[in-house]
Structures are given as C-alpha cells and as structure tokens.
DOKE-329616 format. One record per residue (C-alpha): x, y, z. Coordinates in steps of 0.2 Angstrom, whole numbers, padded with zeros to 4 digits, always signed. Each point is the difference from the previous one (the first is absolute). Layout:
<nodes>
XYZ/...
</nodes>
This chain:
<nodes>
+0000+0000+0000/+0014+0015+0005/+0009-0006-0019/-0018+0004-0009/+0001+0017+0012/+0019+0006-0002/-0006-0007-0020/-0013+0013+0000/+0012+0014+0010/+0012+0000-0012/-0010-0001-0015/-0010+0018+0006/+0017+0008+0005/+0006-0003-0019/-0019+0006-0006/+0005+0015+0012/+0013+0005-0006/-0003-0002-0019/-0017+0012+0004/+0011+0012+0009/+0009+0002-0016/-0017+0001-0009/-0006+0014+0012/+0015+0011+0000/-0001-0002-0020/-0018+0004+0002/+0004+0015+0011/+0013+0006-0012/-0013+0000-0014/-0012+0011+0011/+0014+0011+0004/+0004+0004-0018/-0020+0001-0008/-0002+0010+0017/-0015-0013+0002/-0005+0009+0018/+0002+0018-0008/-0011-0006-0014/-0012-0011+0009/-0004+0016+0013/-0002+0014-0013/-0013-0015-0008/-0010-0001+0017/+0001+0021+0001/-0007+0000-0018/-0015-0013+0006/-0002+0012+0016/+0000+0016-0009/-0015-0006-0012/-0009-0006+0012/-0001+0014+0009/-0005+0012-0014/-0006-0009-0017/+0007+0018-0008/+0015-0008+0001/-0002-0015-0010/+0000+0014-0017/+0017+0001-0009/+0014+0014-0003/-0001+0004-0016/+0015+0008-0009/-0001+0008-0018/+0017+0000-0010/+0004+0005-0018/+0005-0011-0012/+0014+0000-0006/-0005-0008-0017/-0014+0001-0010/-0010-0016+0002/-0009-0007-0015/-0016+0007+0003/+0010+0018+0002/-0007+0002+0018/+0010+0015+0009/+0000-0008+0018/+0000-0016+0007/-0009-0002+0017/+0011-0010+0015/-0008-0009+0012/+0008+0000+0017/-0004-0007+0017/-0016+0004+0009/-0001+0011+0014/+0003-0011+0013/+0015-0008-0006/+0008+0017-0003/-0003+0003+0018/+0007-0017+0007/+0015+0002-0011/+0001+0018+0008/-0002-0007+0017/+0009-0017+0000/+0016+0011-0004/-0002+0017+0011/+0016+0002+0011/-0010-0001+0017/-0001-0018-0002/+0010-0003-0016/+0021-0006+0004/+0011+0006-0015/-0011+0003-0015/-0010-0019+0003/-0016-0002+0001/-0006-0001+0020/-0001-0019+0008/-0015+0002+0010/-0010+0016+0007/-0012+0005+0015/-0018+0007-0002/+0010+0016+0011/+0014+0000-0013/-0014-0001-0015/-0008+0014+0007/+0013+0012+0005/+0008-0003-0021/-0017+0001-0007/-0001+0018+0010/+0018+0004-0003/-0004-0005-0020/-0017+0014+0000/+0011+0011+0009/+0008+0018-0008/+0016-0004+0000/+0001-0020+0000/+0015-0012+0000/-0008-0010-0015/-0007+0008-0015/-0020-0009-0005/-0007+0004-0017/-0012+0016+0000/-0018-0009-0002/+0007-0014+0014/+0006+0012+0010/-0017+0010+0002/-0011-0014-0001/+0010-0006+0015/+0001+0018+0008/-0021-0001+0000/-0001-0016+0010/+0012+0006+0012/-0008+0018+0002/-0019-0010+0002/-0004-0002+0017/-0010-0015+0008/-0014-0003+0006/-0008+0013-0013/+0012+0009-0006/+0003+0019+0003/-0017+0002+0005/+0000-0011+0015/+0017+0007+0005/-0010+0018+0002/-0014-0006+0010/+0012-0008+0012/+0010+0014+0003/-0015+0008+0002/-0007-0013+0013/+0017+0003+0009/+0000+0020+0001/-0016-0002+0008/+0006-0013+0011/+0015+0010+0005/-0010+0014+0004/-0011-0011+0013/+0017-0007+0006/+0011+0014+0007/+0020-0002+0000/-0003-0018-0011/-0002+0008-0020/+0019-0006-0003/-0005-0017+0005/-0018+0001-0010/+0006+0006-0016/+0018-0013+0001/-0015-0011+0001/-0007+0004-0015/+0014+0003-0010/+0005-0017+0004/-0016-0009-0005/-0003+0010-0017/+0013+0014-0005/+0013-0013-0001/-0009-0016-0009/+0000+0001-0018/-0010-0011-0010/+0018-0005-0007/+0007-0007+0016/-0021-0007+0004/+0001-0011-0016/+0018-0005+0004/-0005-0005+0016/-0011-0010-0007/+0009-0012-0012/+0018+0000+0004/-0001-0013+0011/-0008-0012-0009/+0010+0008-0017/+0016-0007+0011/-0004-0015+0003/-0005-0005-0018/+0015+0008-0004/+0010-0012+0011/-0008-0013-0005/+0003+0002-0019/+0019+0003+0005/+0001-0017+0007/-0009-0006-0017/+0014+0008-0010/+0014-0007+0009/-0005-0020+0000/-0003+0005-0019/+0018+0005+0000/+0005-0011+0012/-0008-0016-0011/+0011+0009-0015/+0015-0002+0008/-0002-0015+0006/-0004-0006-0019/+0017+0008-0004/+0011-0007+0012/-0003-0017+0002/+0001-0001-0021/+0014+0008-0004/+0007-0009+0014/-0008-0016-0001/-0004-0004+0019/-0007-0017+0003/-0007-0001+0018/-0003-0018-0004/+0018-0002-0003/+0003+0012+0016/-0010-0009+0011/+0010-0018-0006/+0016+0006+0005/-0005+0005+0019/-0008-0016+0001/+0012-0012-0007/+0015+0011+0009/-0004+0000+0020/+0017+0011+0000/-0009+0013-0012/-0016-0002+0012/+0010+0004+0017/+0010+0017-0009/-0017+0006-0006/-0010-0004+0015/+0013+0011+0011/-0002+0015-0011/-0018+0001+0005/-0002+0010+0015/+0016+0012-0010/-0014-0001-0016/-0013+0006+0010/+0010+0017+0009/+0004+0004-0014/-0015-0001-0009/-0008+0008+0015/+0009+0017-0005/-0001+0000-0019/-0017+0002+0005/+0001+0015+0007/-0008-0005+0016/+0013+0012+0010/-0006+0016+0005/+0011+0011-0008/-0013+0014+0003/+0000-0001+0018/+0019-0001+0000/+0001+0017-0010/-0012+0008+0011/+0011-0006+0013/+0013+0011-0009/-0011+0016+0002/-0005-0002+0015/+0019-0001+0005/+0002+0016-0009/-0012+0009+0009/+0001-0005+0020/+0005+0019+0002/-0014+0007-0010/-0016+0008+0008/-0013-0010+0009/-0012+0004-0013/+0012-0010-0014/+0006-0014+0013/-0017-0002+0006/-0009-0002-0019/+0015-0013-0005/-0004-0009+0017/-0016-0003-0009/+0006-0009-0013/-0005-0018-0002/+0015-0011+0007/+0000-0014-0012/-0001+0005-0019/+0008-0010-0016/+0000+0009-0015/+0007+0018-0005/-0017+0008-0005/-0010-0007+0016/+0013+0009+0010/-0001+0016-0009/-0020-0001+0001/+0000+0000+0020/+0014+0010-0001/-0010+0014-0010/-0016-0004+0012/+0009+0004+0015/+0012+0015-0003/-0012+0008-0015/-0001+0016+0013/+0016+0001+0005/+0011+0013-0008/+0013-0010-0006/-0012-0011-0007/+0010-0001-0017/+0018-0002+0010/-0006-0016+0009/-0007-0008-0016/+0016+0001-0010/+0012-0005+0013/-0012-0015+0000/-0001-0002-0019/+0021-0002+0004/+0000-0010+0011/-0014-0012-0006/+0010-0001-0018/+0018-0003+0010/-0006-0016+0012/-0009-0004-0018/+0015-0001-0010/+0008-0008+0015/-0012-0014+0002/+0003-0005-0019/+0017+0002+0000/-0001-0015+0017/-0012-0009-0010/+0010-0001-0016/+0014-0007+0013/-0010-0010+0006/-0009-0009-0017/+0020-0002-0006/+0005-0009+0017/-0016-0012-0005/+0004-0003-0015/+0020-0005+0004/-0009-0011+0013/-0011-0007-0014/+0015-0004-0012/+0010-0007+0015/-0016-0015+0001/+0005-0006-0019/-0015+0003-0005/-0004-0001-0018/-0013+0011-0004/+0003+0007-0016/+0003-0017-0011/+0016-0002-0011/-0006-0015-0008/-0013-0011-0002/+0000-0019-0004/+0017+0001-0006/-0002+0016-0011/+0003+0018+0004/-0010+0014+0001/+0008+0016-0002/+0012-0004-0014/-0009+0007-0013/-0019+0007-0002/-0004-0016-0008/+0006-0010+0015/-0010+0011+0010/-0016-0003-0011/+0003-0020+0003/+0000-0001+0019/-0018+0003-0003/-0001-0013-0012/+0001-0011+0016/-0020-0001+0007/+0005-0003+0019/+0011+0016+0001/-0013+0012-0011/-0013-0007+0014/+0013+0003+0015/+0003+0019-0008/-0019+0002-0003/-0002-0005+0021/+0015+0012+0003/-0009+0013-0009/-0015-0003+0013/+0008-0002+0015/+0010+0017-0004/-0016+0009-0004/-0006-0003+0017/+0011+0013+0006/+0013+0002+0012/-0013+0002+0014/-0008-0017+0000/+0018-0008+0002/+0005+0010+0011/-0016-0003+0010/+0000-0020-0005/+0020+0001+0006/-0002+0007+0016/-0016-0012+0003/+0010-0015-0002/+0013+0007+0009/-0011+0000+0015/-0008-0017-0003/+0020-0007+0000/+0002+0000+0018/-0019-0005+0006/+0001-0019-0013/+0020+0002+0007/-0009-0003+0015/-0012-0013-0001/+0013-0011-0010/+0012+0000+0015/-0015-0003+0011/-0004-0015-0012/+0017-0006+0001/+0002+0000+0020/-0016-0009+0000/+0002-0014-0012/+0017-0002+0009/-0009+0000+0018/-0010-0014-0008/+0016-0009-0010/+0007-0001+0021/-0014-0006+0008/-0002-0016-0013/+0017-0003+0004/-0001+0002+0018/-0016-0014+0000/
</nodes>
C-alpha cells in the first residue's frame, strides 16, 4: 500500500512541476498581451453602458481621402470605438491608478470615481473626447433621488429646520449636503453594478487563462513529446527514482506555495510605511493603525490604504511610498522564486528522470523533423502525450492540492501498516508460544 502511495507522490510532484512551468509560461503570455489591463478596461466598457445606454453610440471620425475612390466620393467615414470603450481605454490607463504607461491591473469603486471626476474635471490628468466628456459631465452633475430639484427642496427642508434648531444649521445642512449635494446619478448607477460588473469580470479572467493555459499545455508536451505513461513506468519499475522524487515533495509544495503568491507582500509594504512614519502625527499613525493587518496583493493594499488615510494631508505621500515598496518586495519575491524553481529543477535532473524522451523503441526523436513526426507514429506514446495534455490542463492548482493531500494521507496508512505489522507479529508469537 505505501509503494502505490509514494507511486502516486512522486507522479503529482513531476505533474507539479511540469504545470509550474506551464503557469509561469502562461503568466508570461498575460504579461505581454497585458491580459489584466485588457480584461479590466473590457469589464469598465460593460460598466459604463450599463449605466447609461448613451454610451453604447460610437466616436465617429471624418477623414479626407487621400485618393479618389471609384465612385469619386470626397470623404470616407471611419468608424471608431463607442463611447464607452473610449472611456475605459481613458480610464484603464490614467496615471492615478496606471504604473508606467500600462493599462491599470485592477481598480476600486473610490478609485473609479475619483478618475471619472478627475476626467470631467477643468484641467484633467487624461484628456476624454468632447461628446464623451460632456455626456459623462451630465451624469456626474445630475443629482439623485430627483435630480436638482430634489436637492432644492431639501436644502430648503434644512434651512427651515436650522431655524427651529438654534446653534445645530452646520450640522443640518452637512446633513443634507451629504445625502443629495454629493450623490450623482453617476456614482448612484456605479454603485449599482460594479460589484456584480467585478465579479463577471473575474470570472471571465479565470475563463481566459485555462483557455491559455489548455494552449500551452497543447504546445509543450508536443514539441516536447511528454509521455506520462512512459513517466509514470519509470517511477514504478525504479523504487530508487520513487524514494528521490517522494523526498522532494514537502520541498515541491513550499515552493509551489509561494509561486502562488500566497505571501502578503502587501501587508509587508505597509509594514514599510508604517516604519516610515512612527514619528508622524497622531492623526497619520492613528489612520495607518487602521489598516487591515493581513493583506496579499499590491492593489488590496493600496485600496485600504486609500480608505484609511483619503483625509489626511499627505494622502498622496503615503500612497507612493507604498506603490515602492509594494513593487520592491514584488520584484524580490520573483527573484526567490525563480531561485527557487531552478533549485527544483537541479533536484529534478539529479532523480534521472527521463521526461523529455530521446528515443523511442529504438529510434530517436529529435534527429530530424521527420523523426519527430514518427514517435507519433507509435499509438501508445500519442495516447500517453494526449493523457499528458489532460493532466497538464488541470492546472498547477489541482496537483498541488492532489500533492499536498497525499502528502497528508502518507503518514495516517504509514500508520495503520505498522499497526498491521505489530499485530500479525503479536499473533505470529503467540502460535509459537502454544
């Protein structure tokens, strides 16, 4: 039973490691199409319409031609984006939440907001199109519940109000302000959908990357040729192979662990700040204090961070010396894991492991593009590459999780053999005593 077991360990750490490569392939492709970038100014696009079906109408450019078309027509009309992917594109790429002329990673319904104001603003960092610009201008300037009108009854409600209430018309008309002055049907209607905008958004991220992922895999295994029938005969015929590459489990799984970004590089930055700041103000040592303790990625950091310390004064201070900081620990904890995916993979060459086949039934496979072609001539290693092809679709996840479960069962079936053992010997003595 344990040989089955360790069988089954080391098989998962080589599917491990093999989707590890897969995933930092596939993370390297969604680097370079800016797949987040794209996939949030996409959701944005979704929002914006949503929230005003003004926005669904296109840009529409008029250029000259600069030759004469057969049917002699002076000027050709150009189509270009609708409304709301001009302001998406505007937005996904304003410096506020933009790093170095990129498209933003992710945004916060406060962040959405303050651009969207900053955008209809006189002098803005971003520059929208005329017509999107005042078409935006009018949601933000409409008021909610009942536009301008409303807001005039109200005010009048609290004049009358602070008249009956001496030495509390500061508080009364705050009041108001707060409830009516400040909502705008643009930030009502965002209010609305971006949640559930979000997480349709996420979701069809996660679609895009198993697409990718599934792509990958597809690539790898043939232009390489990975059997996992022919990987999974050599660790059962070679109980030495077994032993190296059930010992590199618990390493597998560390370093796994930290590929996947489960440190909290966040909370670590803001650990930085907070550092930088012990002498500050009670008002600044007091609003970072309120940040939450335990945060992983960069942009939830930089959400609370903004949250807690929007008031304070040096506001913008505190959010680039987390920007910093948040990108250093970044670059560091890439830099640990690329050291650590090397040490793996010298580990994995030390086991003798032949993944990547050099022949097959007596013939080579690399020798030539013909040689290659043949190897899948043979109908037992097409089916072992089609099954690689699966089990490296599954994703680095699933073994990881399938790897650190039969990690855990190991010791309890450890356990119940020995007990097995010590009883049949108890038994084996007590015949031989009667």
């Amino acid at each position: 039973m344990l040989q089955q077991i360790d069988t089954a360990i080391a098989f998962a750490v080589v599917m491990l490691m093999l989707s590890l490569i897969v995933m930092a392939i596939v993370q390297m492709v969604s680097a370079l199409t800016d797949l987040r970038g794209r996939n949030l100014a996409s959701g944005l696009e979704n929002l914006v319409r949503q929230i005003e079906p003004e926005f669904r109408k296109q840009l529409h450019q008029v250029s000259p031609i600069t030759q004469q078309t057969q049917a002699g027509s002076p000027e050709q009309q150009v189509h270009g984006p609708t409304i709301a992917e001009h302001i998406a594109e505007i937005v996904v790429r304003h410096p506020a939440i933009a790093h170095a002329g990129t498209r933003a990673k992710a945004v916060s319904q406060s962040d959405l907001i303050r651009v969207l104001r900053d955008l209809c603003s006189d002098h803005p960092t971003a520059t929208l199109d005329g017509a999107a610009k005042e078409k935006l201008k009018n949601l933000l300037d409409a008021r909610v519940p009942g536009g301008t009108d409303k807001v005039a009854e109200a005010q009048a409600v609290a004049e009358r109000l602070a008249a009956e209430l001496p030495g509390q018309d500061a508080q009364v008309k705050a009041a108001v302000d707060a409830t009516f002055s400040t909502v705008s049907k643009l930030e009502h209607q965002i209010g609305q959908w971006f949640d559930t905008v979000m997480d349709r958004l996420s979701d069809i991220f996660t679609r895009k990357t198993r697409v990718i992922t599934v792509v990958v895999s597809v690539l790898l295994v043939a232009a390489l040729q990975i059997d996992s029938s022919e990987i999974l005969r050599q660790i059962i015929h070679s109980p030495e192979l077994r032993a190296k590459l059930t010992e590199m489990s618990e390493t597998a799984l560390s370093q796994a662990d930290k590929l996947f970004d489960n440190s909290e590089r966040a909370s670590a930055a803001l650990a930085d700040v907070k550092k930088n700041h012990t002498n500050d103000d009670a008002q600044t040592v007091a609003a970072l204090a309120r940040v939450p303790a335990h945060l992983t990625r960069c942009v939830d950091g930089k959400n609370a961070l903004i949250e807690n310390t929007q008031q304070l004064a040096n506001a913008g201070v505190l959010l680039k010396e987390f920007d910093s900081a948040c990108q250093d620990r970044t670059r560091q904890a890439m830099g640990n894991a690329y050291d650590e995916m090397r040490g793996l993979r010298v580990d994995l060459e030390k086991t003798n492991l032949n993944i990547i086949p050099t022949e097959i039934h007596g013939q080579a496979v690399f020798d030539s593009p013909a040689d290659w072609w043949r190897a899948y001539r043979e109908p037992h290693h097409l089916l072992g590459t089609l099954v690689s092809i699966l089990l490296l679709s599954l994703g680095a996840p699933f073994w990881f999780n399938a790897l650190r479960q039969l990690s855990n069962l190991k010791p309890a079936i450890a356990g119940k053999v020995d007990a097995a053992k010590r009883a049949a010997g108890t038994q084996s003595n007590d015949g031989n005593l009667q």
